[in-house]
N, C-alpha and C positions, 0 to 999 in steps of 0.2 A: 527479679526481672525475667528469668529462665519459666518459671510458670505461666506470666504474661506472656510472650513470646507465642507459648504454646499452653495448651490447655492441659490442664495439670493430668498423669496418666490415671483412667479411671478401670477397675474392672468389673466383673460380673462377680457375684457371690451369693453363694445356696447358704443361707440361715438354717439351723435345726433346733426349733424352739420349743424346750421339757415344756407341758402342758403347765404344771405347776407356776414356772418361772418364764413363761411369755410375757407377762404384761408387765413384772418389771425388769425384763431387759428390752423393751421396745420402749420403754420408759426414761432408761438410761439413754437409750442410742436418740430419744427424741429431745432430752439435755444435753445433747453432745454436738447436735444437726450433724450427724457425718455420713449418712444413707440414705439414697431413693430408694423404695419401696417400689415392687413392679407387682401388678395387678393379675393374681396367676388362678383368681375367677374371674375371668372376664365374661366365663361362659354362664355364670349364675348372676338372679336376678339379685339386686340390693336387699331386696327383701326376704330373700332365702337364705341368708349368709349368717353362718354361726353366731356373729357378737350382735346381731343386730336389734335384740332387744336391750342391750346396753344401749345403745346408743341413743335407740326410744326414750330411754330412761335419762339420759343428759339429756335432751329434747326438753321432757317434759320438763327438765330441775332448771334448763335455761327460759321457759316462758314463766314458771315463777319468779327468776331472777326478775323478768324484764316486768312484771305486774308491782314485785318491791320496788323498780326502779323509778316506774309510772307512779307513785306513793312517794316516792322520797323526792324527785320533779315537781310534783302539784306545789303552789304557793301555799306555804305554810305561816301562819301570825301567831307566836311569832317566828322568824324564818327561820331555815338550822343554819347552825353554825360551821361553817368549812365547807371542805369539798370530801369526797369521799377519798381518804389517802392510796398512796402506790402501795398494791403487796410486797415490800424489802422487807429482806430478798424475797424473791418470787418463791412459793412453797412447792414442792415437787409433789407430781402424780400421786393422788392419794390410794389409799390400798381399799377395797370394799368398804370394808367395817367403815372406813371413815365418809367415803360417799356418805353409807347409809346413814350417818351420824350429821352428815349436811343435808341428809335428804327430809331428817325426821324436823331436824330445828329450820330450815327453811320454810317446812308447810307448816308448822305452828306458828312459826310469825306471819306466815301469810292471811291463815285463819285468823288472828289474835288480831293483824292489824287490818283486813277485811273488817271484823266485826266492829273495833274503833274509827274505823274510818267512816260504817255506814251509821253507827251512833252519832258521831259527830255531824253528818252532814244532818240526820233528822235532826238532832237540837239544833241545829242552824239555820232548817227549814222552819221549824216551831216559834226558833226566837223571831226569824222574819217576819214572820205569818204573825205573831201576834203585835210585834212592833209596829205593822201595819192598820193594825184592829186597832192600835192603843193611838196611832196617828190621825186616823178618820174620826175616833171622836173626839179627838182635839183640838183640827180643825173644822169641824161641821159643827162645833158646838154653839159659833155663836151664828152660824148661817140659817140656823132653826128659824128662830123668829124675823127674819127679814123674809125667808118663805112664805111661812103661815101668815104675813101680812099681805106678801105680793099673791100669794098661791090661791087668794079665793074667786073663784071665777066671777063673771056680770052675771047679771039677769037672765038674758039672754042663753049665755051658754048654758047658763043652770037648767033652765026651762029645757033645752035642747037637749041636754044628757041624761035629763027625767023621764022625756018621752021614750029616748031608744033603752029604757030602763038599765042605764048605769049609773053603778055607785059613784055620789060625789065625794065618798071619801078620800082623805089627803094620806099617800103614804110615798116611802122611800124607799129608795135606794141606795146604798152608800158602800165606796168600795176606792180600791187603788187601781190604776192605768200606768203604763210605763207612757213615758213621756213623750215617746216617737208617735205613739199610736193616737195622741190627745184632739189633734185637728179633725183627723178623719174619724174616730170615736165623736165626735162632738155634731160633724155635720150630717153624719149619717141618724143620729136620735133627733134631730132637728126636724130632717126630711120623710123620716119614719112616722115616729108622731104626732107632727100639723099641729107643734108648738102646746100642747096639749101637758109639756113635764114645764118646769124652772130643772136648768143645770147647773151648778155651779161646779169648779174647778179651782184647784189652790195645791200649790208646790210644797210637800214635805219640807221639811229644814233638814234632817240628818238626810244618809244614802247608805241605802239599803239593799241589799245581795237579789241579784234575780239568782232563782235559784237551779235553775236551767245550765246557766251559761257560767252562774258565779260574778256577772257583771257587777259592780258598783254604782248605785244609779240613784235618781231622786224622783222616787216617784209621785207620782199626781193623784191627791185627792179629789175626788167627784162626790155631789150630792146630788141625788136625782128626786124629783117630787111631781108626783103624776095624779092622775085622777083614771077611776077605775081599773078591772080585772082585764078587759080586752090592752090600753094601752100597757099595765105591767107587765101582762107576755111579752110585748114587743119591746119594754124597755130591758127586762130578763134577758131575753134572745142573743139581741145586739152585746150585751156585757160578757155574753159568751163566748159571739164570736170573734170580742175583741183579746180573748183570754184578760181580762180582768180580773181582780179578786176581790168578789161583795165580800159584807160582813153582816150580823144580823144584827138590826138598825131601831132597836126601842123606839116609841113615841114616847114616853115619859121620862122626863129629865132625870126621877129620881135613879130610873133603873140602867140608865146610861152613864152614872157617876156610881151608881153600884160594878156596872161592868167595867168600868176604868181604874177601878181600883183591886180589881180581883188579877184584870192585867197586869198591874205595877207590881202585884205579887210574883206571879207568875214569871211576869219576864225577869225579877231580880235571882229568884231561885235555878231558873234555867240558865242565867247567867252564869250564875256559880258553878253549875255542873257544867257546863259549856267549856267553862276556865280548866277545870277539874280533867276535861275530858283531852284538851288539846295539850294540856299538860305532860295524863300517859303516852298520848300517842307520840309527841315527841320523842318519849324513851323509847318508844318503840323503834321511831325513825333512826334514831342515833344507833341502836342495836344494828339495825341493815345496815347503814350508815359505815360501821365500824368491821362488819364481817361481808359483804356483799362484793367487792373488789377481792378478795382472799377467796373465796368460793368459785365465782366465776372464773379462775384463775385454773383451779383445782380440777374443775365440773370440765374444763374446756379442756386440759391436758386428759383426763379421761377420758371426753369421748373420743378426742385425736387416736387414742395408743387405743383403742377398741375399731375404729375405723380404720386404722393399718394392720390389723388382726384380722378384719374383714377380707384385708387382700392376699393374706397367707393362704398355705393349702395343708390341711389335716393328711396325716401321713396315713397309712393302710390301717394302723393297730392305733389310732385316735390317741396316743401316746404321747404324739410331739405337733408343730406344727411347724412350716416348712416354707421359709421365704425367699425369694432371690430378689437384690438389693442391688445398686451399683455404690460402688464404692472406693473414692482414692487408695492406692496404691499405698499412698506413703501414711495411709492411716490404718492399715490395716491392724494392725500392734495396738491400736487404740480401741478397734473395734473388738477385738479377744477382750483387753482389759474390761468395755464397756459388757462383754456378754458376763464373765466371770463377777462383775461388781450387782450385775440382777440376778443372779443364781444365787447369790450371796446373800443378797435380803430376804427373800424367796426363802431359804435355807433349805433347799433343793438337794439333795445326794446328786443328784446326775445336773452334768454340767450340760452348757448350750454349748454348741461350737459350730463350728461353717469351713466349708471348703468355696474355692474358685474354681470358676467355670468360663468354659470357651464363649466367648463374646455371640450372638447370634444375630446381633444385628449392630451396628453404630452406637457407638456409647455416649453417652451425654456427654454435654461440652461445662469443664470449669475452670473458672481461671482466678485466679487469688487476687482479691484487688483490695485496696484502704481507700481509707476518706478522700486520696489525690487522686488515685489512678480511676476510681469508681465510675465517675464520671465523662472520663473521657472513654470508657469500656461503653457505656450507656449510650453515646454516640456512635461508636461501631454497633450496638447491640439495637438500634432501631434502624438499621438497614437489616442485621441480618443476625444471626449468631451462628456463629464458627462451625464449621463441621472441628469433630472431632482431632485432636492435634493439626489442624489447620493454620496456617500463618495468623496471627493474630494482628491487623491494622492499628488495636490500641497503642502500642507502644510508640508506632509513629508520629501518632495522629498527636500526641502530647509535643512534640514539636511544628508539624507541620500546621496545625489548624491554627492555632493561635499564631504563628507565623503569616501565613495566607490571610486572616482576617487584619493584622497588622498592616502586610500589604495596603491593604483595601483602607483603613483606618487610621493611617500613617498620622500622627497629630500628638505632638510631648504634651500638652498641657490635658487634651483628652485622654491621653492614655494615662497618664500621672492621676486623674480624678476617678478611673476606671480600677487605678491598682489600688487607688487607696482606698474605694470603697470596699474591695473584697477584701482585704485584706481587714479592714474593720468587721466584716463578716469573718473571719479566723480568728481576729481574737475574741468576739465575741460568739465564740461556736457553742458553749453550753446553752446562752440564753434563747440562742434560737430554735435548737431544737425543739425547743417546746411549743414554738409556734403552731398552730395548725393546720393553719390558712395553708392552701393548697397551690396557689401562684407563689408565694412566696420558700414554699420546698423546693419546690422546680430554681428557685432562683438561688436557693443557699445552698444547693447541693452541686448545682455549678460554679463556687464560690472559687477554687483553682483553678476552674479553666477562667473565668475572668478575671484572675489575678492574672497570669500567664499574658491574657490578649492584652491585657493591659502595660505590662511588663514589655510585650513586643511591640506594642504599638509605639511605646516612648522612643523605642531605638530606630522603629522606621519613621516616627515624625522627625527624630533629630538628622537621621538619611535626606528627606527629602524636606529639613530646615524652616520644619514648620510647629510653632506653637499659637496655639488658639488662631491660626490665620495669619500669624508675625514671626517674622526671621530672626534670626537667632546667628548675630558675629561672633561667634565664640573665637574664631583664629580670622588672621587677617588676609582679604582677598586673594587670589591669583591675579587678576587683573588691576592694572594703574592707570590711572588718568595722562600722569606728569608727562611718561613719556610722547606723548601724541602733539606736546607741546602750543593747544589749542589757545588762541587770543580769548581777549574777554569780549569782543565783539561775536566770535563766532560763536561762543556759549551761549551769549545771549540771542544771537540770531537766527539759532536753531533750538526745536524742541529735540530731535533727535538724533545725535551722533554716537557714529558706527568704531569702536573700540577695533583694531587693525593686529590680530595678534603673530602678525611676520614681522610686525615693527618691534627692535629690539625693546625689552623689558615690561611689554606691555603686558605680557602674558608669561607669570614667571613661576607658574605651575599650578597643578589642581589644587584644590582644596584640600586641607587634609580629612575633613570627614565631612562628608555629605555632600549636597549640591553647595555652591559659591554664592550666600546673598546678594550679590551684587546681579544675580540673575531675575531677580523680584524688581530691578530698576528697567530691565528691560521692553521694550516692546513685544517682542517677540520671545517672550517669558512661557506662553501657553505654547507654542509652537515647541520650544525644547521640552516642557516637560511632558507634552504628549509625545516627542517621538523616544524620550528616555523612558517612561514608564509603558509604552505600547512593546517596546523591545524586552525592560525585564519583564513586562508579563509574561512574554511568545519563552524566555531563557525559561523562568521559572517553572511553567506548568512542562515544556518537553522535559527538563529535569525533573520534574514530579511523576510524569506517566511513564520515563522510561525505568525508574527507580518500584514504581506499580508491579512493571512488565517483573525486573528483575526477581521479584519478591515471589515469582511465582516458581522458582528453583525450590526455594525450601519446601514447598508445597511436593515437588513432584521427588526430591532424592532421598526421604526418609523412607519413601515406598518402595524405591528402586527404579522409578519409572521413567528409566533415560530416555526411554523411543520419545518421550512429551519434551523432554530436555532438547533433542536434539531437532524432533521435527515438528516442535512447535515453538519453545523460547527462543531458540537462536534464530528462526524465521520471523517473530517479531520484532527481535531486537533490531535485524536486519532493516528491516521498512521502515522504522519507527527513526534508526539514527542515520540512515542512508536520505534521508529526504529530510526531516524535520531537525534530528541531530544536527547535519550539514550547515541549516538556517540557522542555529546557534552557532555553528562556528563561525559564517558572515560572521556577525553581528558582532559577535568581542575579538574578532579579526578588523574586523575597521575599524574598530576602539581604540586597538592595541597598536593598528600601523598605522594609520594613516594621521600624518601630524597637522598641527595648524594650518601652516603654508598652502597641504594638499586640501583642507577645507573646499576652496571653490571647485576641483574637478572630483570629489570622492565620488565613484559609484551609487545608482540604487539597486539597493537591496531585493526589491519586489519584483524590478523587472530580472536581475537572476535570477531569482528562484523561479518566475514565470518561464525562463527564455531556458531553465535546466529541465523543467518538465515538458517542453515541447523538443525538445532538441533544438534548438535556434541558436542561432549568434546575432546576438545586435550590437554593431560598431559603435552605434552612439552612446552605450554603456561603457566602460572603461572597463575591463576586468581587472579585480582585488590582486590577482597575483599570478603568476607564469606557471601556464598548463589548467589554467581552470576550466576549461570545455570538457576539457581530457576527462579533468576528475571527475567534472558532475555528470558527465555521461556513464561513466564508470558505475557510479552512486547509484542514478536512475534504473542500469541495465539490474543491476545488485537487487533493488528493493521491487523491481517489475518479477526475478526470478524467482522471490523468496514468498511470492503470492500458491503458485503452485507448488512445493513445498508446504507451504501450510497447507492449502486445502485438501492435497490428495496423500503426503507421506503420514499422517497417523491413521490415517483411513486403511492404506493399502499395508500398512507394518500391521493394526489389528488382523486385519482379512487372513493375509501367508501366517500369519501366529498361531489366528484359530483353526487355517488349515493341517499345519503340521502339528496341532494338538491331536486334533481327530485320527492324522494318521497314525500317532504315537503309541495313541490308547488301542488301537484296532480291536476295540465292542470288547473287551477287556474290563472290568467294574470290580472295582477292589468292595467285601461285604462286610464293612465300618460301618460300626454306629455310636457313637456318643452316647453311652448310660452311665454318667459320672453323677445325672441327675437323677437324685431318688423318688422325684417327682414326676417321671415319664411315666407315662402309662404301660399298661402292661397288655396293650397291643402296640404298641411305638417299640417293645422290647422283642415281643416276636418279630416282628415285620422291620427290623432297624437298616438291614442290608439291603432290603428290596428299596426303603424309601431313600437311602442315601443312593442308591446306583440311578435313581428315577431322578433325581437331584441332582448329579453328575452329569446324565442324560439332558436333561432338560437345560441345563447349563451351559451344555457345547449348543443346542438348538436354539436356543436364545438369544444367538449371536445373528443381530439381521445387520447385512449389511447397508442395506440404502439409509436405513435408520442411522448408521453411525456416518455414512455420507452426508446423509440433509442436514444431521445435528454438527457438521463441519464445515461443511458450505458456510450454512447460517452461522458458525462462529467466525470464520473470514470476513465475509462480507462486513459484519457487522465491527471485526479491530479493525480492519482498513480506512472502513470509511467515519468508525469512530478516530483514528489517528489524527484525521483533519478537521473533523467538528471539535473535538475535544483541544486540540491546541487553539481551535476561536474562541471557545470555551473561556481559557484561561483571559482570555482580555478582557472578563470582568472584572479582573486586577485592574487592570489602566483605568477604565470606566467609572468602578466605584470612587476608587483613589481621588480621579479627578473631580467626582462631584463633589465627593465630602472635602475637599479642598477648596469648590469655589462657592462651596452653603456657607463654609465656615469664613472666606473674604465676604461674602456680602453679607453677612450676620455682623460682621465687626462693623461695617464701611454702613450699613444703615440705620445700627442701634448705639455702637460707642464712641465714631468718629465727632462727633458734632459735640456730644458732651464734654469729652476732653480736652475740647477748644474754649469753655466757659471758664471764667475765674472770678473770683469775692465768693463770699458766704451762700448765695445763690446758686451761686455754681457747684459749690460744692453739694449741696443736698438735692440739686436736681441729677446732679452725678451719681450719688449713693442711690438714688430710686431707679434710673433709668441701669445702671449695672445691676441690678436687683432681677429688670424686666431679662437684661441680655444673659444672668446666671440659667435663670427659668430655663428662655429660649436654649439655649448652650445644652441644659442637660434633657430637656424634654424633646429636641431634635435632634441636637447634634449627637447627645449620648444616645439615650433609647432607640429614637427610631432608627439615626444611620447604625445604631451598634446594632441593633436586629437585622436589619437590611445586610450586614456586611456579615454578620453568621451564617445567616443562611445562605448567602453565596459561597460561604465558605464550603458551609457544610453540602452543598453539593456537588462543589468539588471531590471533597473529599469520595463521596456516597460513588457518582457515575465517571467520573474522570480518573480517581484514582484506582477505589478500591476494585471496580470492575475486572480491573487488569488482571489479580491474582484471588482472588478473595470472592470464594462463593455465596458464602452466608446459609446454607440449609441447613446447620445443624439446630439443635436444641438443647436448653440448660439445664444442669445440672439444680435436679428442686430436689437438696434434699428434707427429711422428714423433721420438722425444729418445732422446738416450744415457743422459740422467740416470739411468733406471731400471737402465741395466747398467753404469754407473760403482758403483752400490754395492751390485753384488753379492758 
């Protein structure tokens, strides 16, 4: 929890990497994930950088993978078998030789099954192509002679096609059409040639590959029968541009049962080799199949630890190479072992080693989380991530948000269906991992916090004595009837009587947990629980922002920075509990004193608080208790004082700070420089005193002060008058609370009430349907939508009312260097 709290300590560290043994102790440290990598060319382009024809070189071996992969995807008959398995265990960073040894058997299978593949696809073009030839004369065989009978023209035309000297010979066409194209292929040769052909048309029986697309389809045989050379161009033309495929079309029977039989050869032999051919290439597929997930595994950690080499810097004698890393603290001992176990393999004489180095800027933010805490980190980490040992909001937020959305949510039978669904998401945590689907991660990885909401929600529905909309007697009332000692006329002769609790035993104490059912018999049932839940919202949220404010102490005393302790937290604390604090003391001050009896004359709450900020006294308010003008005037003058305070004491404490620096130093420049790094240049070595004293210099000048004025104003202005929007804020507590309390009475009162007044066998089965419709409703409104609805109110609590208070959010996380990501690729 000490990690969480704060982000775990991280430093700066100069790597010194033997040329020899770079690549496997970047190898190691990228099986270990325990260093970021800092970019120390940032001055050169990508393309000039030492490893970067490695990296070319994984380039290239990854679009061969992806060309294997495209090969082992395509629909295969018959199909493979499995899926391609996990690399277990994952194989570590391979050493050259073995690249090269992936890089030689990858391109031969590439080639090997390149070539199989484009063999296979011509005999499958071939087999089509003539299974088509072998279809057109099977079915145009008997359309012959119904032609040559219909196909001789009259007299007339005869005489006609003698004069413009064309031949009346009878000749064909014959060919396949795909089947979309048949209407418009048919009226366009119609309109063409002015009925001058016979078309005939007739459907394959098999289906047959386009071999384009790979489609499976059943194409359309056509016969065409024309008269002369001018209309064959035109019947040619059109079959071209239908992409058609003729065939060449005998006139004599004998040589069309000669050609039909030379195909039935053909196609049985190409058949065989066809078989033959998808046969090897299966071995082949299974080969990728088998090694293709292990490679890519291998090829991907390669080019990882040559792309972190890219960000080193070569030392002056190209000896070593020279990294700075950030790196936890408490692993540094891990990181020696990890440099010592790649020098190791390497079998290196000269070892790697690293020193620490002074931070030069902000150091990454990390914080240790599991599978429970993750998630609620992930909520803090989309407003903002932590500056550097920063207070860290996760740890709260694990109680207060699912708390707060409880609130809002309050319902035992919804929150009971809420725990137990996540809770079936934990114990079945292996299977879902494997999920993909991308909504349903986002849902399983918040599988604690909707235990939790759901957990909180049972305790606040049983609070406010409510399941699915129905109260719940667990103990027996505070209030009685008997003593009021009413006739049976007056019961009957009124719908409403008023329960009197001055009269002895009527009222013989609260409840012992939660609200008193006997408050749901009421009339005026919505009136108490809006003025009970308007009140604990207004308790809850100032107890939540002044708890914000608090939080901003650990923020300022690791650094030492009392002058913000003093002339900033205790000025807010000031306002915050001087005026808003105060209105929570009303309010469990007239809880706590004022008994039954004083019910009719209690004070309101609103006009003191109105009549404490104007300074007023109104008679016709009763005051809570003796001296209260006193106090709240007190309170008011308090949180009016502690405005100027904030705005102008850290302003003027910088200002006289930076003044008596200036005169400390009187143009005094101590000539320090920082060369613990073997990586500064050797003009940063000459010139180190001139730049650290220009540094110094520039340092005290940089101090402006209107700038640290406006940037204080604008943080005044803005907690004042957030103090008062932020507590209306919180009454989306009462708000929600009360809707999803009155969805869920009219969800019962219009879907279940009616049925459970039915009896006999009837009844019962329109009852098991209709709770069937109100299960649906229940979890498709009442869960989903109000549970969304009441997150994200929560979550914006959290985000602008809470975290604002102390909690910056500009740092940045800790990425360190890990295989993890190319282990499951």
């Amino acid at each position: 929890m000490g990690t969480l709290f704060r982000s775990e300590e991280v430093c700066l560290v100069q790597l010194f990497l033997q040329s020899g043994s770079a690549y496997n102790c970047v190898s190691e440290l990228g099986e270990l994930g325990l260093v970021e990598f800092r970019d120390l060319n940032a001055h050169v382009s990508l393309f000039q950088r030492k490893f970067v024809s490695e990296v070319r070189r994984c380039e290239e071996l990854e679009m061969t993978f992806s060309f294997l992969e495209q090969e082992v995807s395509r629909p295969q008959s018959p199909p493979l078998i499995g899926s391609p398995p996990d690399p277990s265990p994952a194989p570590s960073a391979p050493q050259p030789r073995e690249l090269l040894a992936i890089e030689e058997e990858s391109e031969r299978l590439a080639i090997e099954l390149r070539e199989v593949s484009t063999n296979r696809d011509t005999l499958r073009s071939q087999l089509t192509w003539l299974s088509q030839y072998r279809g057109v004369l099977i079915h145009t065989h008997y359309l012959i002679g119904l032609q040559a009978h219909l196909s001789l023209p009259s007299s007339l035309e005869t005489s006609s096609l003698l004069e413009h000297g064309q031949d009346i010979h009878l000749s064909f066409v014959a060919g396949v059409v795909h089947p979309w194209r048949v209407p418009a292929f048919e009226r366009l040769l119609w309109r063409a040639c002015r009925g001058y052909i016979i078309a005939d048309f007739r459907e394959m029986e098999e289906r047959l590959e386009v071999p384009e697309t790979g489609e499976m389809v059943q194409w359309t045989v056509f016969l065409i029968s024309f008269w002369g050379e001018t209309i064959g161009q035109k019947v040619k033309k059109i079959c071209d541009c239908f992409h058609t495929h003729t065939f060449i079309y005998p006139e004599n029977m004998a040589e069309r049962e000669e050609i039909l039989k030379g195909l039935q050869s053909q196609i049985v032999d190409i058949t065989t080799v066809l078989s033959q051919t998808e046969c090897y290439l299966q071995e082949v597929l299974s080969r990728c199949v088998s090694v293709l997930p292990q490679w890519k595994v291998c090829v991907g950690k390669y080019k990882a630890v040559h792309a972190v080499l890219n960000l080193c810097s070569p030392s002056v004698t190209d000896k070593c190479l020279i990294a700075e890393v950030w790196c936890p603290v408490r692993k540094l001992l891990l990181l020696h072992t990890a440099l010592i176990a790649g020098t190791r393999r390497s079998a290196s004489v000269v070892d790697s080693f690293f020193n620490r180095l002074p931070s030069p800027c902000s150091p990454p933010t990390l914080f240790a989380t599991n599978s429970f805490t993750a998630a609620f980190q992930s909520i803090v980490d989309t407003y903002g991530v932590a500056k550097y040992r920063e207070v860290n909001p996760a740890v709260y937020t694990i109680v207060t948000f699912p708390f707060l959305f409880a609130v809002m949510f309050g319902d035992v039978g919804h929150g009971l269906l809420m725990a137990l669904a996540a809770l079936w998401m934990i114990l079945q945590d292996t299977h879902h991992t494997k999920n993909t689907h991308e909504m349903w991660k986002v849902v399983h990885g918040g599988r604690y916090v909707i235990l939790l909401m759901g957990v909180f929600s049972v305790y606040t529905g049983a609070i406010y004595n409510e399941c699915f909309s129905r109260g719940l007697s667990l103990f027996p009332s505070g209030w009685h009837l008997q003593p009021m000692n009413w006739s049976n006329e007056t019961l009957r002769g009124n719908q409403y009587l008023t329960l009197d609790p001055n009269i002895t035993e009527v009222f013989q104490g609260p409840y012992p947990f939660g609200i008193d059912p006997i408050w749901r018999l009421a009339n005026n049932h919505l009136s108490f629980l809006n003025s009970y839940k308007m009140k604990m919202s207004v308790i809850i949220g100032v107890i939540h922002m002044t708890f914000g404010v608090s939080l901003s102490y650990f923020n300022y005393s690791p650094s030492g920075q009392w002058s913000s302790v003093v002339l900033v937290l205790v000025p807010q604390l000031v306002f915050l509990l001087s005026l808003f604090g105060y209105l929570v003391f009303m309010i469990v001050y007239k809880w706590l004193m004022l008994a039954p009896r004083d019910s009719d004359k209690a004070p309101s709450l609103l006009i003191h608080f109105i009549d404490m900020l104007l300074f007023t006294d109104n008679k016709d308010n009763l005051p809570l208790y003796p001296g209260q003008v006193i106090v709240q005037k007190v309170l008011v003058v308090m949180a009016m004082a502690s405005v100027p305070v904030l705005l102008l004491g850290r302003p003027l404490y910088l200002y006289y700070h930076d003044r008596n620096r200036r005169s400390v130093r009187g143009g005094e420049h101590p000539s320090m420089t920082d060369s613990s790094s073997i990586n500064t240049l050797q003009g940063d070595l000459e010139a180190g005193g001139r730049q650290q004293e220009h540094s110094e210099e520039q340092e005290v000048v940089e101090f402006d002060v209107v700038q640290v004025f406006m940037h204080q104003t604008i943080h005044t202005i803005e907690y004042c008058l957030g103090c008062v929007s932020n507590t209306a804020s919180y009454l989306r507590l009462w708000a929600l609370s009360l809707a999803h309390a009155q969805l869920s009475e009219v969800l019962w009162v219009m879907v279940m009430r009616m049925p459970l007044s039915w009896q006999g066998m009837v009844g019962s089965v329109v009852l098991a349907v209709i709770f069937s419709f109100f299960a649906t409703l229940t979890v498709s409104i009442l869960l989903v939508m109000e549970g969304l609805s009441a997150f994200l109110h929560a979550l914006r609590l959290h985000w602008v009312e809470f975290q604002n208070k102390f909690y910056s959010g500009t740092g940045y996380k800790f990425n360190p260097f890990s295989f993890t990501v190319v282990n499951h690729l």
